[in-house]
C-alpha positions in Angstrom: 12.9 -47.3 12.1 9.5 -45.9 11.6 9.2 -45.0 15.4 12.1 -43.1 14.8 10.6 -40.9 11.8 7.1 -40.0 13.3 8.2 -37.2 15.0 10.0 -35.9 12.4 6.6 -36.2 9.8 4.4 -34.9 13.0 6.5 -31.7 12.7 6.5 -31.8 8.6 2.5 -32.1 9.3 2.7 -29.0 11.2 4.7 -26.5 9.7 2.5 -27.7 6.6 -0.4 -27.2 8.5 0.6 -23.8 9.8 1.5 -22.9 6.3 -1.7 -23.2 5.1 -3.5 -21.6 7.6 -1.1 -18.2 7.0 -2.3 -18.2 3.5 -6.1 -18.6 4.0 -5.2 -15.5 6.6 -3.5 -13.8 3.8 -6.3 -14.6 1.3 -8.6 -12.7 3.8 -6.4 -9.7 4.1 -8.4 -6.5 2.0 -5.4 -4.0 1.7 -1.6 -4.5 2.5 1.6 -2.2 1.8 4.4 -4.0 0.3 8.3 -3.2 1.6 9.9 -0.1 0.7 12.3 -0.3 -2.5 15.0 2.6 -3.5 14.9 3.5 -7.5 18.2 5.4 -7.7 17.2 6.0 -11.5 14.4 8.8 -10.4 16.1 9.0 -6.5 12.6 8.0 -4.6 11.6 5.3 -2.7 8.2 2.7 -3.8 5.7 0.7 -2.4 3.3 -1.6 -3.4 0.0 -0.7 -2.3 -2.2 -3.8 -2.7 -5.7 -3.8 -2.8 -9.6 -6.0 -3.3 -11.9 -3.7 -4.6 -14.4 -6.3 -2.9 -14.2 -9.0 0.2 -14.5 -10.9 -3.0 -12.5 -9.8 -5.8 -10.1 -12.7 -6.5 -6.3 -11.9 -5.9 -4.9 -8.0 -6.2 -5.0 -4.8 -7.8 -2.2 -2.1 -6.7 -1.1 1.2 -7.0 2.3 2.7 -5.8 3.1 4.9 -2.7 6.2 6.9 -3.7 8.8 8.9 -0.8 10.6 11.4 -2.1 13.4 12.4 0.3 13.3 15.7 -1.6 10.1 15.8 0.1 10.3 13.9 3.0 7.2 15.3 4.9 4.4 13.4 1.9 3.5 10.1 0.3 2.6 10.0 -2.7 0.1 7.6 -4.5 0.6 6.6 -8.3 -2.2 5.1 -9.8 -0.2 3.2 -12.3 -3.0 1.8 -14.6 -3.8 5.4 -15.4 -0.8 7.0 -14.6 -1.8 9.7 -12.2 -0.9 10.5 -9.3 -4.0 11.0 -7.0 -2.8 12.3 -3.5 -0.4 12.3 -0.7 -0.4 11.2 2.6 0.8 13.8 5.1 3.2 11.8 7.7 3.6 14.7 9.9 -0.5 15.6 10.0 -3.0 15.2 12.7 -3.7 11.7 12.7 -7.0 10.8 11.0 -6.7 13.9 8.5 -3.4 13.4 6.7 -4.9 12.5 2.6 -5.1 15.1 0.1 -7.6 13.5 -2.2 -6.6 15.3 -5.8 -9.9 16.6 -8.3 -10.0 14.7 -11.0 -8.7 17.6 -13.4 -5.6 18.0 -11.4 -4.5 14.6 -11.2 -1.1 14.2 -13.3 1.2 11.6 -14.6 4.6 13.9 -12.9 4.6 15.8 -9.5 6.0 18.9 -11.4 2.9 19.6 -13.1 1.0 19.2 -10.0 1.1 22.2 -8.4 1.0 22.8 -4.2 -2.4 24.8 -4.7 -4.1 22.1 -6.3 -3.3 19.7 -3.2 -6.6 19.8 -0.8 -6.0 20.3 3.2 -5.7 17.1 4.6 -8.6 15.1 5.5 -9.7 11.5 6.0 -8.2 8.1 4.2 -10.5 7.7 1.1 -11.6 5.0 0.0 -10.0 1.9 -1.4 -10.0 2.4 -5.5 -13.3 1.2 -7.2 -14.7 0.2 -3.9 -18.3 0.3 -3.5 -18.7 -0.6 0.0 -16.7 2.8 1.1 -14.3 0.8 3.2 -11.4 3.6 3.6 -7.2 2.8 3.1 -5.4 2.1 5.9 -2.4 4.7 6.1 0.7 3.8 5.3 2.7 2.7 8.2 6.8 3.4 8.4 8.5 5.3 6.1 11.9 4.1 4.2 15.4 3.9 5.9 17.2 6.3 3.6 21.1 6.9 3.9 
């Protein structure tokens, strides 16, 4: 009987095993975008946008990328903590200059007070939020599949 059960443990063993080693990857991971969700209350589209503000910052902080199919060319970045949104992400640009960084003064808690002249020409990713070592975002990668 117990010859008949060891491969069955050796295998328990290992998907254990490989378990653990996915999270230590994950642990190691600085930035990651979450799956697109649909919030038929405002009509947009969400993502998490998960971030360490250091290699060593202990779990996540986030903000949210929002599509609007209204405006299906941009991304959009909410800063929920403060309630602003801070840029867009250009997904038609020239790769490597698609982020519109917002000033400070014309960062806003709705896009309709936001207005087009405020948004920058597109440059470079900035920097993940509160990060002192100037590592940049990664850009979003795939947009919603919208009906």
């Amino acid at each position: 009987m117990m010859q008949a059960t060891k491969p069955f443990w050796m295998s328990l063993a290992t998907v254990i095993a490989l378990a653990c080693l996915a999270d230590a990857a994950q642990a190691d991971v600085r930035q990651y975008y979450g799956n697109w969700t649909y919030h038929p209350q405002y009509t947009y589209y969400f993502r998490y946008y998960y971030y360490k503000p250091t290699p060593t910052y202990v779990g996540y902080t986030y903000h949210y990328c929002i599509y609007r199919p209204a405006t299906p060319r941009y991304i959009y970045y909410y800063n929920p903590h403060r309630q602003v949104y801070w840029g867009r992400f250009d997904v038609e640009g020239q790769p490597g200059a698609q982020y519109s960084l917002l000033e400070e003064k014309d960062r806003k808690g709705s896009l309709t007070e936001i207005p087009e002249s405020a948004f920058p020409a597109p440059g470079a990713m900035p920097v993940i939020p509160d990060a002192p070592d100037g590592v940049q975002i990664e850009p979003p990668q795939g947009l919603p599949k919208t009906n």
